[in-house]
N, C-alpha and C positions, 0 to 999 in steps of 0.2 A: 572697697567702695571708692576709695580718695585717687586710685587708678584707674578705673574706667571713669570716672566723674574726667581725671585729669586727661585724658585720651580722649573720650569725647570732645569736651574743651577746644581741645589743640585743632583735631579734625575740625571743626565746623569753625575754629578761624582762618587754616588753613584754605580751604573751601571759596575760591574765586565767585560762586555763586551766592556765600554770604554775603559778601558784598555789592552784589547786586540789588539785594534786599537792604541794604543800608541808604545805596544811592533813591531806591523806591521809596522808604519811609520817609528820604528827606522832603522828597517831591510832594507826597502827600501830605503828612503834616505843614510844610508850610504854604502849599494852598489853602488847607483849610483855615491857619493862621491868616492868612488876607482876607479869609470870607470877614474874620472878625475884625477888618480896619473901621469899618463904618457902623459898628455896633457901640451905643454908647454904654451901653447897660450892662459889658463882658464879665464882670467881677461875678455875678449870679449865675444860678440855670436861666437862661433863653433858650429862643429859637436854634440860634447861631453853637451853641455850646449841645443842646442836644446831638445836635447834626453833625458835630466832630466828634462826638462821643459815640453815636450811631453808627459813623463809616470805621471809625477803629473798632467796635463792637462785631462787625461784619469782616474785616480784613483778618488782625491778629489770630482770633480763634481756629481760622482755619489753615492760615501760615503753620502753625503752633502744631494742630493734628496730623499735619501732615508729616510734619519734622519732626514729632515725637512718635509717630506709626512707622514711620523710615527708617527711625536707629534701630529698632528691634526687628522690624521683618526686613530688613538688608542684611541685617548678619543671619537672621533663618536661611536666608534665600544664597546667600552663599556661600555657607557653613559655619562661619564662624563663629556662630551661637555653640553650636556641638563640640568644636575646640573649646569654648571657654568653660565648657561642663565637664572638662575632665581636668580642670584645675579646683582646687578647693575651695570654691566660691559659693558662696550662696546666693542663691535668686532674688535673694530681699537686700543683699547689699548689690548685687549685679541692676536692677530697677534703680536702686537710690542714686548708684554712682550716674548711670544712664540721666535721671531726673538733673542731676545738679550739676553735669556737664555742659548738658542743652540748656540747661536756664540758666547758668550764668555765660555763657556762649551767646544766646539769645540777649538775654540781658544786655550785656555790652554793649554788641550789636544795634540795639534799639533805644539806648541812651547817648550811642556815639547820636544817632540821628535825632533825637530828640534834641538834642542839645546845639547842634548844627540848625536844625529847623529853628528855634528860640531865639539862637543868635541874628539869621538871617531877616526874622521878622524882627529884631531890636534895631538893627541898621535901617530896615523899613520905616523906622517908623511907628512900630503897630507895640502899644502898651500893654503888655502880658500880665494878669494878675498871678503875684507871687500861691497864692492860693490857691488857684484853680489852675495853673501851672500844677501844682506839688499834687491835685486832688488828680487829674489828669492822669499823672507820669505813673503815681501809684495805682490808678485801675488797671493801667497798660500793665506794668510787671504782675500785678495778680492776674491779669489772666493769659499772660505768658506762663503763669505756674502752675496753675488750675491745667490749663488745657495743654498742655507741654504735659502730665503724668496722662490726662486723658487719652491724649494721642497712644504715650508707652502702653497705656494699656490696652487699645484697640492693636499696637504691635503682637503684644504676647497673647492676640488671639487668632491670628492671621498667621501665614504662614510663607505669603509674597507680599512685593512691594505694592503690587498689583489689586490684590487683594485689601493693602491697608489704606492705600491712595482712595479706592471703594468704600469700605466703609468710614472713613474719615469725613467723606464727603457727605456721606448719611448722616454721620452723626452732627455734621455742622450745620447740614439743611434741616436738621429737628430740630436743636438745641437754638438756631439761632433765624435761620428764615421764616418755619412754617411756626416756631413755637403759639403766639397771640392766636392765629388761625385752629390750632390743636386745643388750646386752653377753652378757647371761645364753644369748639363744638363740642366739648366734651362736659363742660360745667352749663349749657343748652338743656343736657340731658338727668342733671341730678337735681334734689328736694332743693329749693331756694334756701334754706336755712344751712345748707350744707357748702353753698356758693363760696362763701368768705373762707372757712379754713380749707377747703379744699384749693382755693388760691393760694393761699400762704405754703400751703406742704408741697403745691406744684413747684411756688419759686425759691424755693431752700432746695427744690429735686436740680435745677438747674441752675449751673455757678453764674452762668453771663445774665440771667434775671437778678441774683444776689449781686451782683459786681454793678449792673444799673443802677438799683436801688440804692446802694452804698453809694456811689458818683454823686448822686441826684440829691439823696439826704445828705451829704456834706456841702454841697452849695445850698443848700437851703431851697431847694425845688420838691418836698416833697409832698404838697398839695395839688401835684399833677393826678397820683395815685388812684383818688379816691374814697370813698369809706371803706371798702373790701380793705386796704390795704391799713388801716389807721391803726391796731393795737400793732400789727409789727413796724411801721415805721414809730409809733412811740416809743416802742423797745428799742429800737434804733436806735434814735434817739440819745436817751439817756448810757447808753452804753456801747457807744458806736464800734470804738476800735477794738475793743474787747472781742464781743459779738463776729465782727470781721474776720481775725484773727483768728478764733476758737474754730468758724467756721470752715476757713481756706484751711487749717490744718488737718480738722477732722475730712474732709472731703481731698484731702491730696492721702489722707491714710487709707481710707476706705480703697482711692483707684491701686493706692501701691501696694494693698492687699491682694486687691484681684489681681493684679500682674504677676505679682509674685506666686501665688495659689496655681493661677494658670500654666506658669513657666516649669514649676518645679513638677505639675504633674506631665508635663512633658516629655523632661527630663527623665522621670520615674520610667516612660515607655522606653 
């Protein structure tokens, strides 16, 4: 594991195109760091904080599937998966290493920029709260994590890059464009009593609905919600990081179950 983790690594810093994506993050974030110069109220959830938190909500996830769908169907696609199956490896540490190559590759990557973007708007001028800096940086890395095994695992179901580029895009236009839209027409159609926890199990089904809600409840915005949402942002709550925690773990084990499940029945053919 600790060798494809460190091989991957290596490749995606080698990789002239990572760095394109660092120069991109820079640009972005600190645009949006200027939207907030004339915001006197920045320290809470506002207007201004939704709306950065919305465009990386929209950007990262699908950076993330794409570049976690690539490492696995780029070695299907030209053979090197089939080489590595006849070293004594197993699928479940070949996934792991896979996973914590890219996210800490990625990682790097996106706090070199983070950090350059903070700086540039400190010289601006522009007064960063230490807090929602930290609440900020930490949504970004969790769903660098989430959606970096998500991607691995739409690879180990694909078979080209072609094919993963495809459903990556599927999966980001569900999970994160049409989701509201899907939620809206589907809970249209069941008993009103059934409305509230059938939202709650919708947004624990998807990571970037839990990763909002965590943002949102750590600034102290979570009477945007409404009543559907009130016994789990209570639970929240009182048990925030816990809760977080327990969740990003159990749902990065679930996707590196099925990667792994999928991979080795591959292999078995």
């Amino acid at each position: 594991m600790w060798n494809i983790g460190r091989m991957e690594w290596r490749l995606l810093m080698r990789q002239y195109s990572s760095y394109s994506f660092v120069l991109l993050w820079v640009v972005i974030l600190s645009l949006l760091f200027f939207i907030a110069k004339n915001d006197a109220d920045f320290a809470g959830y506002t207007n201004v904080t939704g709306t950065i938190a919305n465009i990386i909500l929209y950007l990262l996830p699908l950076f993330m599937l794409i570049a976690g769908s690539f490492a696995i169907a780029g070695e299907m696609e030209n053979g090197q998966w089939r080489l590595l199956c006849t070293y004594p490896l197993s699928q479940a540490m070949y996934v792991a290493g896979k996973w914590l190559g890219q996210w800490l590759g990625q990682a790097t990557l996106f706090t070199f920029s983070f950090g350059v973007s903070v700086a540039i708007s400190s010289f601006a001028g522009i007064a960063l709260p230490v807090k929602w800096v930290i609440a900020l940086y930490s949504f970004s890395l969790f769903l660098i994590a989430l959606f970096l095994m998500l991607g691995l695992s739409v690879g180990a179901f694909t078979s080209t890059r072609w094919q993963a580029l495809t459903v990556s895009v599927g999966v980001w236009f569900l999970f994160i464009m049409i989701w509201p839209t899907l939620l809206i027409a589907v809970l249209n159609i069941v008993p009103y009593p059934l409305i509230a926890p059938l939202l709650q199990a919708a947004t624990l089904f998807n990571p970037a609905e839990v990763l909002r809600v965590a943002f949102v409840v750590e600034l102290g915005g979570s009477a945007i919600f409404g009543q559907a949402y009130d016994h789990l942002i209570h639970l929240w709550q009182k048990k925030f990081r816990l809760i977080l925690t327990v969740y990003a773990i159990g749902y990065l084990c679930l996707l590196w179950s099925m990667a792994t499940w999928k991979l080795t029945r591959r292999k078995q053919r």
